[in-house]
Structures are given as C-alpha cells and as structure tokens.
ChimeraX commands (.cxc) that place a marker at each C-alpha (Angstrom):
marker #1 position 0.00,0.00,0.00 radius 0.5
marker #1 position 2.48,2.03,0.90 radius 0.5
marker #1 position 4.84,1.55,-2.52 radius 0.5
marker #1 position 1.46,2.51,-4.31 radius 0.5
marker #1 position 0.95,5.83,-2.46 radius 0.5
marker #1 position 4.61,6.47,-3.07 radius 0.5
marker #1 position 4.51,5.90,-6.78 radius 0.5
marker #1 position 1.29,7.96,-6.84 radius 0.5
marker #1 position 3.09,10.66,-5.15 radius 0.5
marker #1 position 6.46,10.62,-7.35 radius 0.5
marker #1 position 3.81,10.52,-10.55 radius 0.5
marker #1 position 2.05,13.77,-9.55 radius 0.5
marker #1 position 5.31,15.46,-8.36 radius 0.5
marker #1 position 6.13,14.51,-12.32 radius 0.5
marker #1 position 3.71,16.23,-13.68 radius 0.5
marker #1 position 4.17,19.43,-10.77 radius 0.5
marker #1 position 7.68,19.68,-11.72 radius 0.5
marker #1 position 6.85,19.82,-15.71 radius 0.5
marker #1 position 4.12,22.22,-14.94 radius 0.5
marker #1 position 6.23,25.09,-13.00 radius 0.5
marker #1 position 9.38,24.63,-15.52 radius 0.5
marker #1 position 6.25,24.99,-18.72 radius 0.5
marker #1 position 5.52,28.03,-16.77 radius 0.5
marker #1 position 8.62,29.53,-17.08 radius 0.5
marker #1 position 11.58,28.41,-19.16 radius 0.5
marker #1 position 9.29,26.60,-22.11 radius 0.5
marker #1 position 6.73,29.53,-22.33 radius 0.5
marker #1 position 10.10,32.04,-22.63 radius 0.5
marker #1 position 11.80,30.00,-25.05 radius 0.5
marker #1 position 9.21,27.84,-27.41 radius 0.5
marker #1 position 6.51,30.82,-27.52 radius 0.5
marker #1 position 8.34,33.44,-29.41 radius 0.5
marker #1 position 8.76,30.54,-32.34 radius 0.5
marker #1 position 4.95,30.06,-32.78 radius 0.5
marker #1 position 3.91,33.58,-32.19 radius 0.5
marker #1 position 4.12,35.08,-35.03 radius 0.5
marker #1 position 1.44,32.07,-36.45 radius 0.5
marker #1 position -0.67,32.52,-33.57 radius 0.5
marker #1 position -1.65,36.07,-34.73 radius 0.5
marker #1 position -2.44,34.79,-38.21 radius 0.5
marker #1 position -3.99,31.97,-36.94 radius 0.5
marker #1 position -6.87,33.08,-34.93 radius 0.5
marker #1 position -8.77,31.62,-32.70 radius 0.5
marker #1 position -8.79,29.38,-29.32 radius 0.5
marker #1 position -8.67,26.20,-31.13 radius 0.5
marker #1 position -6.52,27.14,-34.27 radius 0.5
marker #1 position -4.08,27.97,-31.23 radius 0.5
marker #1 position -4.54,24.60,-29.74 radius 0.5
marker #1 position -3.63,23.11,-32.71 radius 0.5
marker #1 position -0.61,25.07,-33.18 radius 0.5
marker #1 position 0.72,24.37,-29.68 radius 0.5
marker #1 position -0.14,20.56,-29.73 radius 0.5
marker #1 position 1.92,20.00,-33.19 radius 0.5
marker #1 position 4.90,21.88,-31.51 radius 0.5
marker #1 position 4.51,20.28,-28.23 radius 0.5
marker #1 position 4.15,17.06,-29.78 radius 0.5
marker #1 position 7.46,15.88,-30.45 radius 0.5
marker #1 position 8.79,16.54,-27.04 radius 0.5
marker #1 position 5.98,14.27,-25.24 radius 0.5
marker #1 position 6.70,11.72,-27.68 radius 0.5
marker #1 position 10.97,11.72,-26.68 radius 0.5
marker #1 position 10.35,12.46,-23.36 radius 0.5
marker #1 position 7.93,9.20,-22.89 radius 0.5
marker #1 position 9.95,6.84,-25.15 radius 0.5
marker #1 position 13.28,8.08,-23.05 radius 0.5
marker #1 position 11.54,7.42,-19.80 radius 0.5
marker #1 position 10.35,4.06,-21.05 radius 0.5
marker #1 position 14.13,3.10,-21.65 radius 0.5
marker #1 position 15.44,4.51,-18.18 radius 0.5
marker #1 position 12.76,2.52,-16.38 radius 0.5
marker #1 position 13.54,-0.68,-18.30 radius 0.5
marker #1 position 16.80,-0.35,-17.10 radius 0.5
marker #1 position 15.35,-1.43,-13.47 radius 0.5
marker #1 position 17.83,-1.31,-10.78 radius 0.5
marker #1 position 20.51,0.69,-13.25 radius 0.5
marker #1 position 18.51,3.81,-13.52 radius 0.5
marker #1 position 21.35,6.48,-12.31 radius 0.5
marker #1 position 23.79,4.71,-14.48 radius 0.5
marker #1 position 21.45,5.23,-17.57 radius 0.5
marker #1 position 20.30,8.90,-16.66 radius 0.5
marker #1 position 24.28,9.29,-16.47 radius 0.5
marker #1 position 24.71,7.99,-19.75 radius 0.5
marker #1 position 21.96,10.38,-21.70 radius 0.5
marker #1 position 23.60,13.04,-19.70 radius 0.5
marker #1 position 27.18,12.33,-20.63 radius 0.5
marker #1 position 25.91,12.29,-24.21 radius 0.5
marker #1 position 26.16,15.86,-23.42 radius 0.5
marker #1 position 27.53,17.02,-27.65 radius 0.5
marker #1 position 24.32,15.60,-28.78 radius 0.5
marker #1 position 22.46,17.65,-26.72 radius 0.5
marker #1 position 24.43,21.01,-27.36 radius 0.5
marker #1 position 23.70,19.88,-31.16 radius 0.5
marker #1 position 20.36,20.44,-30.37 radius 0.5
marker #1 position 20.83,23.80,-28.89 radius 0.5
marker #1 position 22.91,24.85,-31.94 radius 0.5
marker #1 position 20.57,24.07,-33.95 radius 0.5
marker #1 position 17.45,25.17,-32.49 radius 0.5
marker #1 position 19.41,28.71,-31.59 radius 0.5
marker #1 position 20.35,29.09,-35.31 radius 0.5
marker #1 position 16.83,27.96,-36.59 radius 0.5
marker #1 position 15.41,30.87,-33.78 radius 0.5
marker #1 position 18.05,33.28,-35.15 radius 0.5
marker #1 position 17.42,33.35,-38.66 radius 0.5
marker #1 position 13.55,33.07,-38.40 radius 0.5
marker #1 position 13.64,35.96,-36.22 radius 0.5
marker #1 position 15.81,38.07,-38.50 radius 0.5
marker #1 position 13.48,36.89,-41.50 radius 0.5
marker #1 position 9.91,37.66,-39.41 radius 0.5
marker #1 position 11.55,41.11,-38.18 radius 0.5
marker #1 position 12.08,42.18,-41.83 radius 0.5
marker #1 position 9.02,40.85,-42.86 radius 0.5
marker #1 position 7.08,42.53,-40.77 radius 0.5
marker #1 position 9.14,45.78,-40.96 radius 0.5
marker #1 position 9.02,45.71,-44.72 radius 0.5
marker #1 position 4.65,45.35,-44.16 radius 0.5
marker #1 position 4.57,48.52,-41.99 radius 0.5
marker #1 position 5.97,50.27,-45.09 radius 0.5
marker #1 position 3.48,48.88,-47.37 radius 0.5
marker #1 position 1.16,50.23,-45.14 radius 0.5
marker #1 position 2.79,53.59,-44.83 radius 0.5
marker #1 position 2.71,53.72,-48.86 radius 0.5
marker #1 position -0.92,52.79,-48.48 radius 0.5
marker #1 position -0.24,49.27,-50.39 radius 0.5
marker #1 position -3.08,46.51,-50.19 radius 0.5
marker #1 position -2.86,42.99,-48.42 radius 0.5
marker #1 position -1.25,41.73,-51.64 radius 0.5
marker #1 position 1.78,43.10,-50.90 radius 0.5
marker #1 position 2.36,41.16,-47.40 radius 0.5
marker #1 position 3.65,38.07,-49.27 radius 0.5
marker #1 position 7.16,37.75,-48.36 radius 0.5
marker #1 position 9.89,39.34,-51.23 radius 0.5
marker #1 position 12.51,36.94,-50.73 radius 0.5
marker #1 position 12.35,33.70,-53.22 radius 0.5
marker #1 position 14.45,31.80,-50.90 radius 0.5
marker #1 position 13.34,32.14,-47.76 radius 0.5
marker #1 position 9.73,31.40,-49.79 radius 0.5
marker #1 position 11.46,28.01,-50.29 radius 0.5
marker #1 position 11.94,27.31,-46.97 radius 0.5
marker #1 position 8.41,27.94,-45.58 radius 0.5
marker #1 position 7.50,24.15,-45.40 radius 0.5
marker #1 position 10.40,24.24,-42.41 radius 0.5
marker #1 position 9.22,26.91,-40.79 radius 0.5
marker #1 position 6.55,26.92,-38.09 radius 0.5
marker #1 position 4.46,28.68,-40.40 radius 0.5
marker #1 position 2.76,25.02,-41.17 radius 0.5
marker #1 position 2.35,21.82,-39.71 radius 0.5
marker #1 position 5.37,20.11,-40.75 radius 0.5
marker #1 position 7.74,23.06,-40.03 radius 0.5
marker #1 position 6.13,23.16,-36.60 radius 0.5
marker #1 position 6.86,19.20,-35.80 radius 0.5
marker #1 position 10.20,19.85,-37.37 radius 0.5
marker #1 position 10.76,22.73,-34.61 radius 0.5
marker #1 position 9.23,20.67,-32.25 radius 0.5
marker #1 position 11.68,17.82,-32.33 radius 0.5
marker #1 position 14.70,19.83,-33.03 radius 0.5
marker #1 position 14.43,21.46,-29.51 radius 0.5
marker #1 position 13.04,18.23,-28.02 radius 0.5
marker #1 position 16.96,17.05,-28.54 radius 0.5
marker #1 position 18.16,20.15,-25.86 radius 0.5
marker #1 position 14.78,19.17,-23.41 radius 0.5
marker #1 position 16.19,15.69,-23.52 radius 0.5
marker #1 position 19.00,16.22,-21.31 radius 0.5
marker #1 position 17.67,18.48,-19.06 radius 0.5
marker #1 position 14.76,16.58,-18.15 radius 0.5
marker #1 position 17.24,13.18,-17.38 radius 0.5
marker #1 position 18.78,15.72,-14.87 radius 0.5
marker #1 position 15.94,17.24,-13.18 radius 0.5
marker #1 position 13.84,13.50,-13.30 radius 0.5
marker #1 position 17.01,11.75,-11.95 radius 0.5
marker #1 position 15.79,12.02,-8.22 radius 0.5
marker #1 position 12.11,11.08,-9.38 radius 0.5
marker #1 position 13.08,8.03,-10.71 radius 0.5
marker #1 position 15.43,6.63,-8.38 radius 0.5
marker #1 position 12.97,7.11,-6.00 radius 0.5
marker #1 position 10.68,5.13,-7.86 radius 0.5
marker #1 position 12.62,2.22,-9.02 radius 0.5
marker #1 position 13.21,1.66,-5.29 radius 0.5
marker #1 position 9.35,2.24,-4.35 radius 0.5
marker #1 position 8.98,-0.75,-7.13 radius 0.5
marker #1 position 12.07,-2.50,-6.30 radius 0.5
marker #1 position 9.64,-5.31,-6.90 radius 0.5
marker #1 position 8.38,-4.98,-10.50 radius 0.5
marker #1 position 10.19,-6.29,-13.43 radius 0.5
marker #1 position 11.77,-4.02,-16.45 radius 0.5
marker #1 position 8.04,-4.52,-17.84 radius 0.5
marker #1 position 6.16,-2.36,-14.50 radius 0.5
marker #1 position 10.00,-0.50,-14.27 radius 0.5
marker #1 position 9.51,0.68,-18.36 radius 0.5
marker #1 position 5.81,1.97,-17.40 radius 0.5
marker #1 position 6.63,3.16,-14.59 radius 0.5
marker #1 position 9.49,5.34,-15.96 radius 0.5
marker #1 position 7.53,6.77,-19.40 radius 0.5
marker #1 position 4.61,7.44,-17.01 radius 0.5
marker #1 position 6.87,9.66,-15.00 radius 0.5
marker #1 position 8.45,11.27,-18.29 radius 0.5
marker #1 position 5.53,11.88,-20.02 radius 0.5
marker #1 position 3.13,13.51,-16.78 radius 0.5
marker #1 position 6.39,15.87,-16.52 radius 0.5
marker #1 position 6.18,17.05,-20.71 radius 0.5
marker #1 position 2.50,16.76,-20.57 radius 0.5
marker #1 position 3.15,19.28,-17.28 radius 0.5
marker #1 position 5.95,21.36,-19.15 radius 0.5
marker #1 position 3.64,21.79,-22.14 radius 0.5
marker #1 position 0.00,22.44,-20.48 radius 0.5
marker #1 position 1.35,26.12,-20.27 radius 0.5
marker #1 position 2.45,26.93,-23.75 radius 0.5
marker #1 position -0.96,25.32,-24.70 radius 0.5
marker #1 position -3.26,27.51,-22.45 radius 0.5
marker #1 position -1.43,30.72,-23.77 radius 0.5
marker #1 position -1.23,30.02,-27.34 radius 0.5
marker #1 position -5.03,28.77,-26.82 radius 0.5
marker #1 position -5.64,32.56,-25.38 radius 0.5
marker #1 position -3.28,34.06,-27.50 radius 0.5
marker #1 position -4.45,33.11,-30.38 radius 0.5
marker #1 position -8.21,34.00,-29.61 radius 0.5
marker #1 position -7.27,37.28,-28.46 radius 0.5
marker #1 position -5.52,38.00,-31.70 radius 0.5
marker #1 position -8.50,37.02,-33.56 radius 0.5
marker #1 position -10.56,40.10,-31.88 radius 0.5
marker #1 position -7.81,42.42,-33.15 radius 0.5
marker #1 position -8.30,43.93,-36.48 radius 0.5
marker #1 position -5.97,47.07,-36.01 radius 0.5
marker #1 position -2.70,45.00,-38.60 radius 0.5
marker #1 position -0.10,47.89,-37.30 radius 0.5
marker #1 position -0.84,46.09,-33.84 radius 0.5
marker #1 position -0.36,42.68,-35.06 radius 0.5
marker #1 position 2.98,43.62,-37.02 radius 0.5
marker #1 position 4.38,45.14,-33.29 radius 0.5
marker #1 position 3.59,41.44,-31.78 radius 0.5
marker #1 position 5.16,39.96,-34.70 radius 0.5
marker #1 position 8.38,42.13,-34.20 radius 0.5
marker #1 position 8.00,41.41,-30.11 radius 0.5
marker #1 position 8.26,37.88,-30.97 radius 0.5
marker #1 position 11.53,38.33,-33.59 radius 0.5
marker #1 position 13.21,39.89,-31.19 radius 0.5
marker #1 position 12.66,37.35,-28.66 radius 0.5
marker #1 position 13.72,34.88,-31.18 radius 0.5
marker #1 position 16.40,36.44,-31.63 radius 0.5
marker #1 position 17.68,36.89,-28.07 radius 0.5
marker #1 position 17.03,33.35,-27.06 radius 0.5
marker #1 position 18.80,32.13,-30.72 radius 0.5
marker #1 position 21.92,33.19,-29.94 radius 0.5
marker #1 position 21.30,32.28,-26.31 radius 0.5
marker #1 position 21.22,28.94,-27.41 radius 0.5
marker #1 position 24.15,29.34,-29.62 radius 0.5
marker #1 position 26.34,30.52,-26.99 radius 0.5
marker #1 position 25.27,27.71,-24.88 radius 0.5
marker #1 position 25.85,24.88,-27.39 radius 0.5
marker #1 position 29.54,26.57,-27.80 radius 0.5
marker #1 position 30.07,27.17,-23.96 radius 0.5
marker #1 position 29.26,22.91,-23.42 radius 0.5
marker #1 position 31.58,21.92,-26.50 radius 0.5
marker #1 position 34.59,24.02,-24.82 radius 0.5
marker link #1:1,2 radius 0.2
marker link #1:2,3 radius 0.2
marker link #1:3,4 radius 0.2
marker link #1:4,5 radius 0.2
marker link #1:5,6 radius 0.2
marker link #1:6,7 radius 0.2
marker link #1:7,8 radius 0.2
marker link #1:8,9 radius 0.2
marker link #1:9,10 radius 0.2
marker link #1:10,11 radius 0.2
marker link #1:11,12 radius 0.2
marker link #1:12,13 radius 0.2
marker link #1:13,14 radius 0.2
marker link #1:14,15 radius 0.2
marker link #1:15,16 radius 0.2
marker link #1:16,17 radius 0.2
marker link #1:17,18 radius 0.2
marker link #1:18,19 radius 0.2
marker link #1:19,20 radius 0.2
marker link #1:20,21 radius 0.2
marker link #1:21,22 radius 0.2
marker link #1:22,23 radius 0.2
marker link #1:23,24 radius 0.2
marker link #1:24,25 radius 0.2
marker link #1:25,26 radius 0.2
marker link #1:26,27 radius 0.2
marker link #1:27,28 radius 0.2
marker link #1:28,29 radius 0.2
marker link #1:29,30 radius 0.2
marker link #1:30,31 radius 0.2
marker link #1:31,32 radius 0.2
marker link #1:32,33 radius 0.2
marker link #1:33,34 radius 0.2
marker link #1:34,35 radius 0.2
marker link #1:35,36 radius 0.2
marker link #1:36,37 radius 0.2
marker link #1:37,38 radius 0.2
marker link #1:38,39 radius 0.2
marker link #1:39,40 radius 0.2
marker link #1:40,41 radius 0.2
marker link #1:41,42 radius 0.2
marker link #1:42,43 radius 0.2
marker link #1:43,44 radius 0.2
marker link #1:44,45 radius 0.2
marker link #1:45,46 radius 0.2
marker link #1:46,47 radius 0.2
marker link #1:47,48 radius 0.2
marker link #1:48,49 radius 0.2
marker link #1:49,50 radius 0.2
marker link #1:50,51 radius 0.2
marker link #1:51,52 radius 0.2
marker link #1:52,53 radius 0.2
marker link #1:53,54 radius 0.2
marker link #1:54,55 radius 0.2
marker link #1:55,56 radius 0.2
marker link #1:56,57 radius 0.2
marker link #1:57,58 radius 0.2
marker link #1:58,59 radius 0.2
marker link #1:59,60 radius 0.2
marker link #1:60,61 radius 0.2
marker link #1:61,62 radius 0.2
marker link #1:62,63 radius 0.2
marker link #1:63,64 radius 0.2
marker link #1:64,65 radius 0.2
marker link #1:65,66 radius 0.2
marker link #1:66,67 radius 0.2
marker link #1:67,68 radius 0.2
marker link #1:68,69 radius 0.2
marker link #1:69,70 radius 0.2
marker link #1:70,71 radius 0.2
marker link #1:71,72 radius 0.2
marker link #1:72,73 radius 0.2
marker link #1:73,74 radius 0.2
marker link #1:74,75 radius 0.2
marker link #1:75,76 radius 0.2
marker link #1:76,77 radius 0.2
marker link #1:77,78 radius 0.2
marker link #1:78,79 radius 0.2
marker link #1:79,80 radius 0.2
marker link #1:80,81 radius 0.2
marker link #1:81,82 radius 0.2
marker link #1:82,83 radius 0.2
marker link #1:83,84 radius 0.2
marker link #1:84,85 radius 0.2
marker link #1:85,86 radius 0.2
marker link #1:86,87 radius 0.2
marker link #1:87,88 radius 0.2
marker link #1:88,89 radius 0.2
marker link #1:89,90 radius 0.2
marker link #1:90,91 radius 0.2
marker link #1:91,92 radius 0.2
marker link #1:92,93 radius 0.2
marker link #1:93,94 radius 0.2
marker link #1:94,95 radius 0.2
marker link #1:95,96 radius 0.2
marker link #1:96,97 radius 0.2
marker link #1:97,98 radius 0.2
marker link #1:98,99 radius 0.2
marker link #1:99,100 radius 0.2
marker link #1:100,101 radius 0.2
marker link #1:101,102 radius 0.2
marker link #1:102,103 radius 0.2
marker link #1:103,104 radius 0.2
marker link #1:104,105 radius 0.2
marker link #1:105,106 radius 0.2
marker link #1:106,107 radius 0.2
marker link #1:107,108 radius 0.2
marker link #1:108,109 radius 0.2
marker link #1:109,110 radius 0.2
marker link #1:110,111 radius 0.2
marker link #1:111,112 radius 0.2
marker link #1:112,113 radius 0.2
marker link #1:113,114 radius 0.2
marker link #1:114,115 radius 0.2
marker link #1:115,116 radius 0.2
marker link #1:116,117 radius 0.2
marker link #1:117,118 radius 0.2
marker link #1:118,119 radius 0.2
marker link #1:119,120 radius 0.2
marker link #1:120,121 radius 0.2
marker link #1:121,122 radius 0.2
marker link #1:122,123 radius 0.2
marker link #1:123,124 radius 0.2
marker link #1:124,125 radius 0.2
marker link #1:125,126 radius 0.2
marker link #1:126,127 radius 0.2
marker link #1:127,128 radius 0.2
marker link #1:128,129 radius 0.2
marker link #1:129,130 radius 0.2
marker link #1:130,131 radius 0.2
marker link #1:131,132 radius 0.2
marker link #1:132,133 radius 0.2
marker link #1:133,134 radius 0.2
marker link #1:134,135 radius 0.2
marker link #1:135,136 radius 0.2
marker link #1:136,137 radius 0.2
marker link #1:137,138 radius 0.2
marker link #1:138,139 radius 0.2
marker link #1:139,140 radius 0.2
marker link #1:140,141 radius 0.2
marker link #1:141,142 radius 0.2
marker link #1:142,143 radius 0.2
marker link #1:143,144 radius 0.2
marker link #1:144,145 radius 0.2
marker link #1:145,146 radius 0.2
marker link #1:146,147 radius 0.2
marker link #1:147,148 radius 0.2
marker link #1:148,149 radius 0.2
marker link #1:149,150 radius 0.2
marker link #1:150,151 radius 0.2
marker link #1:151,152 radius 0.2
marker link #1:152,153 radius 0.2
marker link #1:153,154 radius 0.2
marker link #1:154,155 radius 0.2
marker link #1:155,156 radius 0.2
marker link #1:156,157 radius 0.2
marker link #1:157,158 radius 0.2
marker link #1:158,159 radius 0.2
marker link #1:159,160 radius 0.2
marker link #1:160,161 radius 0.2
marker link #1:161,162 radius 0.2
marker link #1:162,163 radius 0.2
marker link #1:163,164 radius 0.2
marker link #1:164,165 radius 0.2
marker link #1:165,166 radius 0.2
marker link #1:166,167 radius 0.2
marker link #1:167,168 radius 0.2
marker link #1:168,169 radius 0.2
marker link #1:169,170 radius 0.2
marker link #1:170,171 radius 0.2
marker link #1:171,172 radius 0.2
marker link #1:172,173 radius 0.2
marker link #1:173,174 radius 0.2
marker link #1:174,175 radius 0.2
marker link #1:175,176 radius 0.2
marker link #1:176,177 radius 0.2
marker link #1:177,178 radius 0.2
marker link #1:178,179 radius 0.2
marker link #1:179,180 radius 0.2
marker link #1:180,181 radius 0.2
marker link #1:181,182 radius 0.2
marker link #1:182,183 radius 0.2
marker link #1:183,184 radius 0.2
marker link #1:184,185 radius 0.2
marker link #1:185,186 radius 0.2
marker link #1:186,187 radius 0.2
marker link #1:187,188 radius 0.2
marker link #1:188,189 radius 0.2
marker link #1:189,190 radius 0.2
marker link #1:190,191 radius 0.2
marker link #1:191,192 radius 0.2
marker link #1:192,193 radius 0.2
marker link #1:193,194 radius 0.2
marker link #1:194,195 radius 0.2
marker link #1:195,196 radius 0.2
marker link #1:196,197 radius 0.2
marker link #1:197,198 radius 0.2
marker link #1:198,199 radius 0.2
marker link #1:199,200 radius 0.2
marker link #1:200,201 radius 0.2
marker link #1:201,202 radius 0.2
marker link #1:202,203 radius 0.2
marker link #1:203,204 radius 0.2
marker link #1:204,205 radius 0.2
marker link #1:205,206 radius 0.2
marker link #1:206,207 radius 0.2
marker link #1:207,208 radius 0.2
marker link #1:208,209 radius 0.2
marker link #1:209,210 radius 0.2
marker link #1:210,211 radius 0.2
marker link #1:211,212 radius 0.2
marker link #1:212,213 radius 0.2
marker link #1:213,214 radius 0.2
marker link #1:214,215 radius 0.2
marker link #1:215,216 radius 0.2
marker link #1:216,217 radius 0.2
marker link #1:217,218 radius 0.2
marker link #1:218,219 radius 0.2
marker link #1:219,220 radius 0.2
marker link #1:220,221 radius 0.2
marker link #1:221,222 radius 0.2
marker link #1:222,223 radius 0.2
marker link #1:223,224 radius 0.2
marker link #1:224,225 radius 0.2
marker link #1:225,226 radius 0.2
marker link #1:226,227 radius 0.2
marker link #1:227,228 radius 0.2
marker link #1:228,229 radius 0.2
marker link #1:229,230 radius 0.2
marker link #1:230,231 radius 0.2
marker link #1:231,232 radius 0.2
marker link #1:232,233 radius 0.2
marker link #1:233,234 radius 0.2
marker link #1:234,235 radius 0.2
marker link #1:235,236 radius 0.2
marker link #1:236,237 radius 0.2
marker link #1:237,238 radius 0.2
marker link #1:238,239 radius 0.2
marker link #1:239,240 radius 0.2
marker link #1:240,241 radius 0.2
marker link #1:241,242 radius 0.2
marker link #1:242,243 radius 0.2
marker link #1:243,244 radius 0.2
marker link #1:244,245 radius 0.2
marker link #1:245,246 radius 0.2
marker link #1:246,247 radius 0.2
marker link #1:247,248 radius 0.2
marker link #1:248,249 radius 0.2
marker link #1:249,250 radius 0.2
marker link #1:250,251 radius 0.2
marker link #1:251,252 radius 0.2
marker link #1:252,253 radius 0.2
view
C-alpha cells in the first residue's frame, strides 16, 4: 500500500515539476517561435492546434526516453548518467534550435518591418507576401505550417532531452526503489509514465497561452498592432537564438 501511495506521489510530483518549468523556461523559449502564427492563426482552437503540433514531439521523446530509463530497473542512475554524458548531442540540439530561432527571427523582423511600409505607402494585403524567393522556399520548415512546426518541435526536443534526465534523476530513483519489486516490464511503465506527466506538465502552459493568444488576436483587427507582436516575438527569437548558440559553444569548450 504504501509503494502505491509512493509511486502515486512521485507521478504527480512529475507532472508538478513539468508544470512550474512549462511556466517559465518553455513559455520564454518555445513561444516566441509560434507567435508570429498565432496572430495569423486566430482563434482558441486554431491555437490549440498550433501548440499541440509543436509540443508534440517533445511528449513523444520524453515518454519513449523514460520508457528506456525505467527498463533499465535497478541501473537507472547509471542510464540517466549515460543520456547526460551524451552531453555534444544535446548542445547539437541547442545549436541548432538557436540558429533555426536566429534566422527566423531576422526573416519575421524584416518581414514585418518591410509590411509597416506597405502600409505607410498605403499598399493593399497583396503586398504582405514575403519578397525573398528563398526564404519562400523554406516555408514548409518553418513553423508557419504543420510540418515546419513538428520539425521545430523535435529539433528542440533534442536540448529538453538532457535536461529533463537531470531534473527527473531524483524522481526516478525514487521510484525504481518504491517498485524494487516490478520487473523491467512495470519499471519501463513506470518510468515513461513519469516522463511523459512531466512534458505533458511542461507543455500544459504553452498550450493555455497560445489557446488565449491566439483567440485574443482574432478580436484584433488594427494590422499595425499585429505587425508590433510579430516584431516582439523576432526579437525574442532572436535573443534566445543566440542564447542557445552561446550555450551549445560554452558545453563543447
């Protein structure tokens, strides 16, 4: 009774834990990525639906790489010490989430820039497709649609990795010796149950505020307003872009 109440415990502190870092380090650095298609977007749900394909790809990781640690059984630390000490991997992941966040700020700050002139020069709506044939190219990998938003979804799943084995390590050595009596089968459960309560945690805020976001962006009509957020979130982007670049370097050092 008592290993039950513990595992029930270390399952909801999973999800607690997920839901105060969503609150603050996620929301600061996924949000300014999918803002700019939030105001197009419009709407509660359209928002939803944005968030949930970003989100997406980091639930799935986190899961499958809490289903491995917990498999390991009795040799958790020594696993979450391995996924941390695969440390270059991870500060791939920053480099290139950081240089995807760079340049999409850069290109979504002249965009939107270039729009406010069109409207200075009293130009129409037709003039807010982009002028630059090769960024045009690349809009299937930006988070502008579906794909581009899984593809930015996994590519900074690959820095969460890491961080989470860290911050879970406690969690589940606790709970491997709360079920010191399961096999790997329970252990593996046990393990992506505790993984994915904490990315279902860390992403339950980005979903709420692109949800609200998004609907409150529908009610604005005023586009000079819209272009600001747009810039807002470039610069953002930008910040936390090379924030992640200087990271990746700083770990490879």
């Amino acid at each position: 009774m008592l290993e039950t109440a513990a595992l029930l415990v270390l399952l909801l502190y999973s999800f607690g834990y997920g839901l105060r870092k969503g609150a603050s380090v996620c929301v600061a650095l996924c949000l300014p990525s999918i803002f700019p298609t939030l105001v197009r977007e419009g709407g509660w749900l359209k928002g939803l639906k944005v968030a949930l394909a970003f989100n997406a790809p980091r639930i799935l990781a986190l899961t499958a790489l809490g289903v491995a640690i917990g498999a390991s059984g009795y040799v958790a630390r020594g696993a979450l010490q391995q996924v941390v000490a695969w440390a270059p991997i991870w500060s791939i992941g920053y480099a290139a989430a950081g240089s995807m966040m760079l340049g999409y700020g850069l290109y979504t700050f002249a965009k939107a820039t270039e729009r406010f002139e069109d409207i200075e020069e009293g130009k129409g709506a037709e003039c807010a497709e982009t002028k630059h044939p090769f960024l045009s190219r690349l809009k299937m990998a930006s988070p502008t649609t579906k794909s581009g938003l899984v593809l930015w979804g996994a590519i900074v799943s690959i820095a969460c990795v890491g961080e989470t084995a860290l911050a879970l390590e406690g969690i589940l050595i606790g709970m491997v010796g709360a079920g010191s009596g399961a096999d790997w089968l329970v252990a593996a459960l046990l393990g992506g149950g505790a993984f994915f309560l904490f990315s279902l945690g860390a992403s339950t805020p980005s979903l709420a505020i692109a949800s609200l976001g998004s609907a409150l962006a529908e009610r604005e009509k005023r586009e000079r307003v819209l272009l600001r957020i747009e810039q807002a979130a470039a610069i953002l982007m930008m910040v936390f872009g090379a924030l992640f670049l200087v990271s990746a370097f700083y770990s490879l050092v």
